[in-house]
C-alpha angles and dihedrals in degrees: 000000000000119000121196107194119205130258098273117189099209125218096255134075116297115224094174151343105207126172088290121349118070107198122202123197110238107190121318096304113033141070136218107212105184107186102222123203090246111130109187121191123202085002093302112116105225128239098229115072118237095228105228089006096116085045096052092055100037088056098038080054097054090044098054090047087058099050098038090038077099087058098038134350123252136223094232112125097168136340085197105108082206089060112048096088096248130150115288086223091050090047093053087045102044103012098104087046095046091045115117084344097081147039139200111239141193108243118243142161116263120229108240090239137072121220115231127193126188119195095169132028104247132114120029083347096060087048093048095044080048098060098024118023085248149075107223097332107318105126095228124195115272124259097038114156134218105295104351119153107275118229081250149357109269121212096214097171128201151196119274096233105199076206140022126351120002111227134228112252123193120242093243083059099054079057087063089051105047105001129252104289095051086048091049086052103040074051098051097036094041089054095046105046078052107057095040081050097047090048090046087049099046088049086062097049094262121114105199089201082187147004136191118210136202124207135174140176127262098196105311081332112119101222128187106230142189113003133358124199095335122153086249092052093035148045109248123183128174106253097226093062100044107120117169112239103041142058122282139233108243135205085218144063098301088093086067096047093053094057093059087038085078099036114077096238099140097225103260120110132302103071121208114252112268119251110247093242090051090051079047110048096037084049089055090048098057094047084048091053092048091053100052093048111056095013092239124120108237107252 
């Protein structure tokens, strides 16, 4: 049974509303990250909910905090609505919407660049080797075909756009940004939480062709933040059905972008409405994911 729960403005300070996450200020030091059930698709939100959808990465996330806290630490305090500190009367009100869809987190300050790893060539990164012999910047062998395993994974960072596209940045600028040894770390740390993940995943049956990371400082702590190898941040395809040279079937978002891709709508706001069997099916596909995953069945 899918459950899609309604946009709820909580009682407490609003930070931002981003495409999915809404974040609450709780105190001085704390954040409040509820995982709402937005999907947005070439930067647009949607106007059709993705029922479980919130729950499904609130839950990957926590899963994959807990499994990577030994690598770098988190900024996770609880994922028990009872014990977040929060009022008595907020918890009667919004309990049953903030279960299994939020966290209470440290408060750190996010670095201004997202991590990006690519495993396979595929996406922006298929149309780039296409016209250059490399993925933002990375010189790659020649002959290469439409999602085939890359030699190794590549860290192609960009900019964190408060709206519209995010932008490739080269190594040597994130070096501008944050310095070289926190450059050399976010390298090091992004790389490795992808490939343990992607072996935990394949393992599983499911292939994360790329990932994209957020970090921030606690103090002079490095801190993995937001989300980590979810279905919203990553490519995931179903093992079973991975075949070098085409596109894939995908346990994320991509089953809604391909079907805009064949409407005319031009990509600005407003989206079309989303057709039922596509919320279905991309609903189904999330939950999927989850399960795999962590070998759990989604309550």
């Amino acid at each position: 049974m899918t459950t899609t729960v309604q946009e709820t403005r909580l009682p407490l300070p609003l930070l931002a509303r981003g495409k999915v996450r809404d974040i609450y200020a709780v105190g001085t030091d704390k954040l409040l990250l509820v995982t709402t059930d937005r999907l947005s698709a070439f930067d647009v939100i949607l106007p059709n909910p993705i029922p479980d959808k919130g729950s499904v990465l609130n839950q990957i996330s926590l899963f994959w905090f807990e499994k990577f806290k030994s690598i770098i630490p988190n900024h996770v305090i609880t994922a028990d609505v009872t014990k977040m500190g929060l009022d008595p009367a907020l918890v009667r009100e919004h309990g049953t919407f903030l279960e299994r869809r939020s966290l209470l987190a440290k408060r750190a300050k996010p670095l201004p660049v997202e991590c990006v790893i690519r495993g396979y060539i595929t996406g922006s990164g298929w149309k780039d080797y296409l016209k250059t012999g490399a993925v933002c910047g990375h010189k790659l062998p020649q002959g290469l075909k439409q999602c085939e395993r890359l030699p190794e994974p590549l860290f192609t960072p960009a900019t964190k756009a408060e709206t519209g596209h995010d932008e490739s940045i080269s190594t040597a600028e994130v070096e501008k940004l944050v310095g070289p040894e926190l450059t050399r770390r976010l390298v090091e740390v992004s790389k490795k939480i992808y490939l343990e993940g992607a072996k935990h995943a394949e393992s599983k049956g499911i292939i994360i062709a790329d990932t994209k990371f957020e970090f921030g400082m606690l103090g002079d702590e490095l801190i993995i933040i937001d989300e980590v190898l979810t279905p919203d941040s990553s490519r995931f395809w179903p093992k079973d059905k991975y075949a070098v040279g085409r596109d894939q079937e995908s346990f994320d978002k991509q089953i809604v972008r391909n079907w805009l891709e064949t409407t005319s709508w031009d990509k600005t706001p407003p989206a079309p409405l989303l057709p039922t069997d596509i919320i279905q099916k991309t609903s189904r596909a999330y939950r999927d994911a989850y399960e795999l995953l962590t070998g759990t069945k989604l309550s």
